[in-house]
C-alpha positions in Angstrom: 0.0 0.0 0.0 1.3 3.7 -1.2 1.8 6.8 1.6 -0.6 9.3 0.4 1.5 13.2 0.7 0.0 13.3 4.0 1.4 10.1 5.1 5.1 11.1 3.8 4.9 14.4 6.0 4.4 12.7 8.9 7.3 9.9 8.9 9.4 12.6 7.3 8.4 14.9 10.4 8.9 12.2 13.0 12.1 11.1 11.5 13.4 14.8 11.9 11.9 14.6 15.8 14.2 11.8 16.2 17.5 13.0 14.6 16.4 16.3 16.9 16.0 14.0 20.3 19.1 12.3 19.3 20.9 14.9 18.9 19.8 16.9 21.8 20.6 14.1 23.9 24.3 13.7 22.8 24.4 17.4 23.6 23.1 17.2 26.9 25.6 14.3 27.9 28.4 15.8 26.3 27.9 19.4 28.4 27.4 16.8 31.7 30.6 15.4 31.2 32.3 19.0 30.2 31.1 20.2 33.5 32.4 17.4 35.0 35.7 17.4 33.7 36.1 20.8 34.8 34.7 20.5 37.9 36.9 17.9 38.9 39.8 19.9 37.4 38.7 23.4 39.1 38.8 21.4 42.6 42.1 19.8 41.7 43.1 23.3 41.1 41.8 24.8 44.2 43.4 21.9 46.0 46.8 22.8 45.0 46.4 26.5 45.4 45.6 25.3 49.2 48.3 23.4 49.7 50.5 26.0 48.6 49.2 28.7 50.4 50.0 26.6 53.5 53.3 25.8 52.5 53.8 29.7 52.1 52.6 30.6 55.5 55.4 28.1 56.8 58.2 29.6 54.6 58.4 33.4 56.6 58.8 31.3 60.0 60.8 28.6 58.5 63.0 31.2 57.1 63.2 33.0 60.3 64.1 29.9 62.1 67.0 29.4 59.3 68.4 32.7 59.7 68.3 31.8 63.4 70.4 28.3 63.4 73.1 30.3 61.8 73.4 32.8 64.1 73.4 29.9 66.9 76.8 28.8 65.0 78.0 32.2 65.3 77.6 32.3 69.2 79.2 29.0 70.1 82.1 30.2 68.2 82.1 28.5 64.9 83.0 31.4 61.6 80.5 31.5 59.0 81.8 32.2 55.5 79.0 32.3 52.9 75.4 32.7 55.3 73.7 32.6 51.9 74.7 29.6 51.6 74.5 28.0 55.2 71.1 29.7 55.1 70.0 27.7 52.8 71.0 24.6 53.6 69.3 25.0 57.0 66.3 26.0 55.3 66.4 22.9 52.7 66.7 20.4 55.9 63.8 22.3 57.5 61.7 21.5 54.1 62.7 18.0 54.3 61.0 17.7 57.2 57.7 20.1 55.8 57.3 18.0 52.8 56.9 14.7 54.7 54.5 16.6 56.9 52.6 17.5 54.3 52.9 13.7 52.5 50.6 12.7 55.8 48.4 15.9 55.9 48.0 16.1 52.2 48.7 12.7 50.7 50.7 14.8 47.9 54.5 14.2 47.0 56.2 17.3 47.6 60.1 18.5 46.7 61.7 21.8 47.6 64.8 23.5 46.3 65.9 27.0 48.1 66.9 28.7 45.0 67.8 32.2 47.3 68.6 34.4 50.1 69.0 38.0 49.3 68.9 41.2 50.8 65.7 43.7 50.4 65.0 47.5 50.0 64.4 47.2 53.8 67.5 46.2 56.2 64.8 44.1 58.3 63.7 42.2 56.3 65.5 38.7 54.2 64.1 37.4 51.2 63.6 33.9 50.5 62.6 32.1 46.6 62.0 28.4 46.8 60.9 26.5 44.1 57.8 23.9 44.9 57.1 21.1 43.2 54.4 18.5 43.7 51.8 15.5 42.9 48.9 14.3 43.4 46.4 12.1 41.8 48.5 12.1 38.8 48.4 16.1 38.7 51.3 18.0 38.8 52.1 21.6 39.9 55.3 23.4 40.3 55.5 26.7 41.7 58.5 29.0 42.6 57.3 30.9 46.2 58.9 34.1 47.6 58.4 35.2 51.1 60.0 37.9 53.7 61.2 37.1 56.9 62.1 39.5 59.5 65.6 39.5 61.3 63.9 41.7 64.3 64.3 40.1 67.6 67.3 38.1 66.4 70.6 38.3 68.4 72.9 40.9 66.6 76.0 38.4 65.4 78.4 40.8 64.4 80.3 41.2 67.5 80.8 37.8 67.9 81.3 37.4 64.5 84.0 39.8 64.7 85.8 39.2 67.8 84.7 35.6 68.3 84.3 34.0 72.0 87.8 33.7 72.3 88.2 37.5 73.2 85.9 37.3 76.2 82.8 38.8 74.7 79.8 37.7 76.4 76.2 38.1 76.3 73.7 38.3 78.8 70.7 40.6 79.8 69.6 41.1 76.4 73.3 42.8 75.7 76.6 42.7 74.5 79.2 43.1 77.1 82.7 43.9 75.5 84.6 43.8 78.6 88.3 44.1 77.6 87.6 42.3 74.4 86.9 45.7 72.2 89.9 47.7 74.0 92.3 44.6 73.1 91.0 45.0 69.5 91.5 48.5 69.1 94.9 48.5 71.0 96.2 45.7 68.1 94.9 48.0 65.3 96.5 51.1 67.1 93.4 53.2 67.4 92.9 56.0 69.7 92.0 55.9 73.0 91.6 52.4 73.7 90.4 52.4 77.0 87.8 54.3 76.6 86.1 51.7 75.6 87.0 49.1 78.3 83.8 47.7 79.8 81.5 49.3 76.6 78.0 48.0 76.0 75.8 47.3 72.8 72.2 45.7 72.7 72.1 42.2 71.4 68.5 41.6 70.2 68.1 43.6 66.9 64.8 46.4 67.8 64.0 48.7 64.8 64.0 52.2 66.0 60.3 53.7 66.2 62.2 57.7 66.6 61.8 58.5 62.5 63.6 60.8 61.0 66.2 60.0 64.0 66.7 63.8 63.6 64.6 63.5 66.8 67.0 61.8 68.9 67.5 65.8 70.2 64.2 66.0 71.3 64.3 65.7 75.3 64.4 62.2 76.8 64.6 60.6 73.4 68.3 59.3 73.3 67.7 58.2 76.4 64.8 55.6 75.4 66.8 54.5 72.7 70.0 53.7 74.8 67.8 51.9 77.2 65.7 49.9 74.9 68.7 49.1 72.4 67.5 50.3 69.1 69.4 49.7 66.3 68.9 52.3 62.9 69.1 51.8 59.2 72.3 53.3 57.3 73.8 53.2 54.0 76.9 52.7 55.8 76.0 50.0 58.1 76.4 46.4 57.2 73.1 43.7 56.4 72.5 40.9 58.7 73.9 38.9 56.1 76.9 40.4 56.2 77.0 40.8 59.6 77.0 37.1 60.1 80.2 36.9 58.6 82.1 39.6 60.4 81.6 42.4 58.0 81.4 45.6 60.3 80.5 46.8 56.4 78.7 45.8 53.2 78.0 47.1 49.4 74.5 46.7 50.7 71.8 49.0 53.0 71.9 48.1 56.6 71.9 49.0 60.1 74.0 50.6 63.1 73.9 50.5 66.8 75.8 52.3 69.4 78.3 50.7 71.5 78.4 52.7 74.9 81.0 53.5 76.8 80.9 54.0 80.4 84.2 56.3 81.4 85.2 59.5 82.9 87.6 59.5 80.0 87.3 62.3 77.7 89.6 61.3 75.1 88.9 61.7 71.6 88.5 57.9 70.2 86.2 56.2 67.6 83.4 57.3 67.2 81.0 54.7 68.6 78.6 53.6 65.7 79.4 50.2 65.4 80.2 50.5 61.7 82.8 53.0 62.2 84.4 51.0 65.4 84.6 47.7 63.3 85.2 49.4 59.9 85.1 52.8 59.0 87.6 53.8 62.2 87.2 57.4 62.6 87.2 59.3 65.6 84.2 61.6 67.4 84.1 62.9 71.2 82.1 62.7 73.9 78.7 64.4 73.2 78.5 65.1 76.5 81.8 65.3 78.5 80.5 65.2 82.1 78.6 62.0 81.6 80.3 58.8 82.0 77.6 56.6 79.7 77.7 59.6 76.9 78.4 58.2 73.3 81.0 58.9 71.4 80.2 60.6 68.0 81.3 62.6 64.9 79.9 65.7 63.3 78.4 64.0 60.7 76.3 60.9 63.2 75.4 64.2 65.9 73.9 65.4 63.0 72.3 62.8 61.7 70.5 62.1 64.8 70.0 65.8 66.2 72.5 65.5 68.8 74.9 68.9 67.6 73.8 70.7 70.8 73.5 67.7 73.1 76.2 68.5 76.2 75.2 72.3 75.9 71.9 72.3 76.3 69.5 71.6 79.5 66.8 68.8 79.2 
């Protein structure tokens, strides 16, 4: 029997329904399975940008703690020649031990390379670069991380550093006592006025100095804060922590000074008491104030710097 026209309209319009159903269908699975895929692949994403947002947080206080075994080695006497380097190794062996904490928190392969540790813009601060690598669930990420850690509240180690224990430099009540160890050193290198600084002072735990511009050190009671706490200031002509760690009383690179006080009825001229200049620059400044015993010893140019031209003649 023949399809009439009207007959042929209808399988030829239910055939197209079909092919439409059929193809509709294919769509709708294939989208499923799209947004699947990159479901599965936006949480595998986020997962890894967890993990190493955790491992950063750890780097500034493994860093810190880095930073801190070397100067350990400095203060039981042992030299440190490259602190980049000794740095680094610390903070590799601390990773070690991250990583396979993270393997059991994680259950993700981690490796770790310190690639740096370098100076900043700022003398408190130390910047660290590692490069991250890891897997998990056959996905792989690798990531180089940077992070800042701060060398405040760190014992200073360039005193040791420079005169080592052997010289009778010791350390106690959060400060350096020099005891005949500085005199000794000065009377080898034939600088003036040695004793003046028998039985000097320094602070030991590095304090960044809240009295900004330092121009207001001349401001009544100010110096005296500072010598009590045991501020230390930037300067140009200071050396880094880095540096510092290695005996450098001075570096290409920006860093910081702290007085070392002298307690004498001296009044002879002698260096001027900026540790920089006693352990590099050697050049001499006086007594900014001759009547007092604990008065620091400075040049023109460091009374200036911190408003201190006028400081014996004036009453505060």
């Amino acid at each position: 029997m023949k399809l009439d026209s009207k007959g042929n309209i209808i399988v030829g319009t239910t055939a197209i329904l079909i092919v439409i159903l059929l193809l509709m269908c294919i769509f709708i699975i294939t989208s499923i399975n799209y947004i699947q895929n990159q479901n599965l692949e936006s949480q595998s994403n986020d997962n890894f940008k967890y993990i190493i947002d955790d491992y950063s947080n750890n780097l500034e206080v493994l860093g810190r703690e880095s930073i801190a075994d070397v100067t350990q080695k400095v203060y039981t006497g042992l030299p440190v020649h490259d602190s980049e380097d000794e740095i680094k190794k610390k903070l590799d062996s601390r990773l070690e031990k991250k990583n396979e904490e993270f393997r059991d928190k994680y259950d993700v392969k981690l490796s770790s390379e310190t690639l740096s540790v370098e100076n900043t813009d700022s003398p408190w601060k130390i910047l660290f670069k590692v490069r991250l690598e890891g897997e998990k669930n056959n996905e792989i990420f690798s990531q180089i991380i940077e992070r800042n850690a701060s060398v405040e509240g760190l014992r200073d180690p360039l005193p040791i550093a420079k005169l080592t224990i052997a010289s009778g430099i010791m350390a106690y009540d959060d400060k350096i006592h020099y005891k005949t160890a500085l005199s000794a050193y000065m009377l080898l290198h034939h600088f003036d006025s040695p004793e003046s600084y028998i039985g000097a002072t320094a602070p030991l735990t590095i304090k960044k100095c809240p009295y900004d511009p330092y121009v207001h050190h001349g401001d009544p009671g100010v110096l005296e804060d500072c010598l009590d706490t045991g501020y230390f200031h930037e300067s140009a002509d200071g050396s880094c922590y880095l540096c510092r760690l290695e005996g450098d009383g001075k570096c290409p690179h920006y860093g910081f000074e702290v007085f070392i006080q002298t307690h004498t009825p001296l009044k002879n001229e002698s260096l001027s008491c900026s540790d920089h200049v006693v352990f590099a620059d050697h050049y001499n400044g006086q007594k900014i104030n001759p009547d007092d015993w604990d008065s620091l010893i400075l040049d023109s140019s460091h009374q200036k710097k911190y408003g201190l031209t006028n400081y014996g003649n004036e009453t505060y």
